[in-house]
N, C-alpha and C positions, 0 to 999 in steps of 0.2 A: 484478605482474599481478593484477589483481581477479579475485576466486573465480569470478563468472560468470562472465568471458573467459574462464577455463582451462578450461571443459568444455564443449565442442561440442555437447552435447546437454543443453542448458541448458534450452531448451522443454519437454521432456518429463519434466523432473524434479518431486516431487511437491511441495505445498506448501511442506512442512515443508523440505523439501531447497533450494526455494529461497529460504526465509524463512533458512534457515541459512549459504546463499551471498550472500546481503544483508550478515547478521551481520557476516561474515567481511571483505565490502567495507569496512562502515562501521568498523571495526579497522585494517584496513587503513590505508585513507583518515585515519583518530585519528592514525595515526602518521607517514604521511607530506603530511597534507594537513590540517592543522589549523585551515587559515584558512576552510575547506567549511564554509559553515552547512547544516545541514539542518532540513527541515521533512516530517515524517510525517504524511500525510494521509488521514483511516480515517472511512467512513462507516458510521453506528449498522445502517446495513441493507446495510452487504458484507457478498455470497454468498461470497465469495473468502478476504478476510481479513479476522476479527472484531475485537470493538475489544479484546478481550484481547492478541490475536498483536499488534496494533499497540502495545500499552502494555508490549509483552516487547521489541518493539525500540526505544522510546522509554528503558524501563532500560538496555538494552545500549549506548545512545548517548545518556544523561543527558543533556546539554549539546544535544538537539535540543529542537526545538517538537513538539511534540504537536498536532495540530487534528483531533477527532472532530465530525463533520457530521450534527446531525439528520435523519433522511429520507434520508441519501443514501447511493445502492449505489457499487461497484468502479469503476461509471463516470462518476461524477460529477454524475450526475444524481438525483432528488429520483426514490423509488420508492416504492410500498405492500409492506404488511410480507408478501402474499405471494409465494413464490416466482415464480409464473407469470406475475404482474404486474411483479415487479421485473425477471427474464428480458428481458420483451418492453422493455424500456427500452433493455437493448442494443442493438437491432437499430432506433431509432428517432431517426434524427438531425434531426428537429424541435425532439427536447426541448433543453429550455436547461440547462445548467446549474445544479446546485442551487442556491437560491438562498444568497446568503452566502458561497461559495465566492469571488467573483470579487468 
């Protein structure tokens, strides 16, 4: 069973906790799912997860792709380097996609 499945209160655990239950998945999965490609997808202006925490799970799982995204926040869209600007992109489903992404 994968580390997020085992804890029911997976939503409310903190970053770090569930940057640690990723971890634990992608071990996991190393061992009994080796045919799984992954690809790690971290934008230069995620609120959420930096492109450091993304380059700590790209070590942990060597054999993924790594893809950090100019301009782009947590949700995939292209934001400004301030916070209240990059915010207001969530809540905005006009925008497109950052570009390059797709």
């Amino acid at each position: 069973m994968l580390a997020s499945q085992n804890n029911h209160s997976y939503t409310s655990l903190s970053l770090k906790d569930k940057l640690l239950h990723l971890l634990m998945d992608l071990v996991y999965c190393d061992r009994r799912c080796s045919s799984i490609v992954v690809l790690i997808i971290n934008g230069e202006r995620d609120l959420q997860v930096t492109v450091q925490e993304a380059k700590e799970l790209h070590e942990a799982k060597a054999e993924a792709k790594l893809l950090v995204m100019d301009k782009m926040n947590h949700v995939f869209k292209e934001a400004s380097e301030d916070r209240k600007g990059n915010v207001e992109t969530y809540f905005n489903s006009d925008l497109p996609l950052a570009d390059g992404l797709v």
